[in-house]
Each structure stands twice: as C-alpha cells, then as structure tokens.
N, C-alpha and C positions, 0 to 999 in steps of 0.2 A: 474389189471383191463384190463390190454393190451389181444387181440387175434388175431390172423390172419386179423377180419374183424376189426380191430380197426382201426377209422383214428386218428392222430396224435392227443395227448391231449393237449386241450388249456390252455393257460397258466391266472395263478390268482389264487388267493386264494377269495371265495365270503365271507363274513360273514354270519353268522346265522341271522335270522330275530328276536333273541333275544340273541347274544353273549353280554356277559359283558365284559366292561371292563375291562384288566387285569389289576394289580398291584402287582409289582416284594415283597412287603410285603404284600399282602393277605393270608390267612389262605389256605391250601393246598385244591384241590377240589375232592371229595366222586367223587368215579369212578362211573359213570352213570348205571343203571339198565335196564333192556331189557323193559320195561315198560317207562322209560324216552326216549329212546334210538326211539321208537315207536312213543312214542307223541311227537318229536324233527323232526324227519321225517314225521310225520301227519300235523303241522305246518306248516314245510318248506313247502311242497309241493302245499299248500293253499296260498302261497308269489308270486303271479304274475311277481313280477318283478322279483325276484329270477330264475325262470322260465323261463320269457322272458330271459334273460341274456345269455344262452346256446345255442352257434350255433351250429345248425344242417344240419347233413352230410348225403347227401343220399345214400351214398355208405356203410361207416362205424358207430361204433358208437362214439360218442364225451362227452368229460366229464369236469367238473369243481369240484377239489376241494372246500369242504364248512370248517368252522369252528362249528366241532360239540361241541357237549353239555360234560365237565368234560374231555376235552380231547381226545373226540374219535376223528375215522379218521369216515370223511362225503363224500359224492360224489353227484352229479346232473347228471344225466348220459340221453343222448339221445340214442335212438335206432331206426333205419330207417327198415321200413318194411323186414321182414324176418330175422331180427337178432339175436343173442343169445349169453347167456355165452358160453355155453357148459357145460358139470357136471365138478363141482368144489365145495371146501370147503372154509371155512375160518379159519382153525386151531382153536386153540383155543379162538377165538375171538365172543361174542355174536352179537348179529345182529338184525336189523330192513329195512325194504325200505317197500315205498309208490309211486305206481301209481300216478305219477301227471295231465298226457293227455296221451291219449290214453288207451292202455289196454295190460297186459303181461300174459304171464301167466307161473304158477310157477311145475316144475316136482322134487318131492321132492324122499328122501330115508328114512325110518322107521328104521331105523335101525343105529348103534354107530358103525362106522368102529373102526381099530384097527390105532392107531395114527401113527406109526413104524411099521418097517421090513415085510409089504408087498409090491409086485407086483401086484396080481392079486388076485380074491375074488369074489367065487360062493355068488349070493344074492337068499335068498329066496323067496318061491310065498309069495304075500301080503304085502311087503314091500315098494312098488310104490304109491305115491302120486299127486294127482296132481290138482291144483289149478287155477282159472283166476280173477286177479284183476284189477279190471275198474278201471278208475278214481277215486282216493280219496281211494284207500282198499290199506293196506297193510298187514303186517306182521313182525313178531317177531320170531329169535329163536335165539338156542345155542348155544354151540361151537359142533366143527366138524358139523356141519349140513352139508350134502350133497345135493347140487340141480343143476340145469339149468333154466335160466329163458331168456323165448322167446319172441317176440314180431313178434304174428302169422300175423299180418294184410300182405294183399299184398299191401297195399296205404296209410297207416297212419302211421308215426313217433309215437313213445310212448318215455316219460319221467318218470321218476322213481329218488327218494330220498333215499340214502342208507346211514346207519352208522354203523360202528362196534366199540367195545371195548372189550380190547384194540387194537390203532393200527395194523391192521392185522399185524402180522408175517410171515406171510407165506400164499400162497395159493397152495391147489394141485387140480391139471389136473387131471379129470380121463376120459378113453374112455368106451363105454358101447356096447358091442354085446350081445344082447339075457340077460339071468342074471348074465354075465361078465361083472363086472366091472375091469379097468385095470388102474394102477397110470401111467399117462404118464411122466406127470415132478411137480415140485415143484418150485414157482415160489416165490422170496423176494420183499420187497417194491420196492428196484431198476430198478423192471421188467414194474411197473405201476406207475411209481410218477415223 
C-alpha cells in the first residue's frame, strides 16, 4: 500500500460493520467471491463512523486496516487531492474498492500480462481503460488486474474501501512511457503492513 507519497500508516485494526464473531471451533470459512468481496466494500463504505475513523493527511495518503469478509485483507484508505497509486497489480489476488467521499478515478489495462520473467512489455492500441467513481460506485476485478487509481481533485480528500482475496501476495510496480510498460519492483506484505 506504501508509495513515495504515503504518510505513515495508522495503527489499528477497524472491524467490519458486519464481522462475526470468531470461534477457534467454527466450521472453516468459503473464501469470499469477487461479488461478496464488492458488496463487503459497498457496505463499509456506507458506515459513517467507519469512515469518520480515518485521519486524513494533506500531504500523503493514510490508511486503516479493516477486518474483511472470509479472510480477506480490507483497507480504508484516504487520499488528499492530487494523489495516486501509480500502475500496480495485485498478483494473484481478486479485488473490489468503493468510493466513499469524494471521487477517484480508475486507468485500467485490457490485457493479462505474463505473471514472470519480464521486464519490460510493448502494450497494444486499445488496451487502456479508464474510469470515474463518485461517491458510493465501485468496482470488481481479478487477479493480475493492472491499474492506477487517482484522485484528480485540486481541493478534495477522496476515501475509498478496498479488499482482496487472498491476502495480497505481492504487489508489482510498474512505470508506463508511451505503450511501455516497465516492472519497476515487486513489493511483499512487509513493504505495506
């Protein structure tokens, strides 16, 4: 989750606005589907207090761990005008986030890179995507998904609800000139937790 423009992450884990109980003898839990994964982040994002909870940094952006749904890994994530990922993947991990305030917008790739042994990778015309979700829209996808998601305002903080399963693995960096894509680093939970 960490980039350059990241300020320090706050510490806590929030709960989910509908985590159950655990019990160390409960029956094992059905790993969450990209459609759960959606409506777990559509939810949160509608929890005000949830919401309110995350201080926001005008400089970087700031995060809180959530408890997601079957095990995934959850996030509440501020982002202060002019911010961004950068283009990055989530390995093999499927994925959902929802706009909670403000508005992001999402610059996707059409296309299944190859998981190993590249550096560098001419992309084709027509493979660019790109989307803006206001308050309350999000989205759903799947592994290796390639994107960057910004938050274009010059003056408004945007929040955003993110989950994947499983636990990311891994994320990789990529830089983009013209239809160069380039893997800059690969980054483990260590890097953002």
């Amino acid at each position: 989750m960490s980039s350059a423009h990241s300020a320090v992450p706050t510490a806590g884990s929030v709960p989910s606005p509908t985590s159950p109980v655990s019990s160390s003898s409960s029956p094992a839990v059905a790993a969450p589907t990209i459609a759960e994964l959606l409506d777990f982040v559509r939810r949160t994002a509608r929890n005000e207090e949830i919401i309110a909870s995350l201080p926001l940094d005008p400089e970087g952006r700031t995060w809180i761990r959530l408890d997601g749904p079957g095990g995934s890994e959850a996030w509440l994530i501020g982002w202060p005008p002019g911010t961004g990922t950068g283009w990055h993947d989530h390995a093999d991990s499927i994925g959902a986030f929802t706009t909670a305030a403000g508005a992001l917008k999402e610059h996707s790739l059409a296309v299944r890179l190859p998981t190993d042994g590249w550096k560098t990778l001419e992309l084709t015309n027509g493979v660019d995507r790109s989307r803006e979700l206001a308050t309350g829209q999000g989205r759903a996808f799947g592994q290796n998904h390639v994107h960057e998601v910004l938050n274009e305002s010059e003056d408004a903080h945007a929040i955003s609800v993110h989950a994947y399963y499983p636990p990311l693995p891994r994320i990789r960096r990529f830089s983009r000139t013209g239809a160069v894509l380039r893997l800059e680093q690969t980054e483990s939970p260590e890097d953002w937790q």
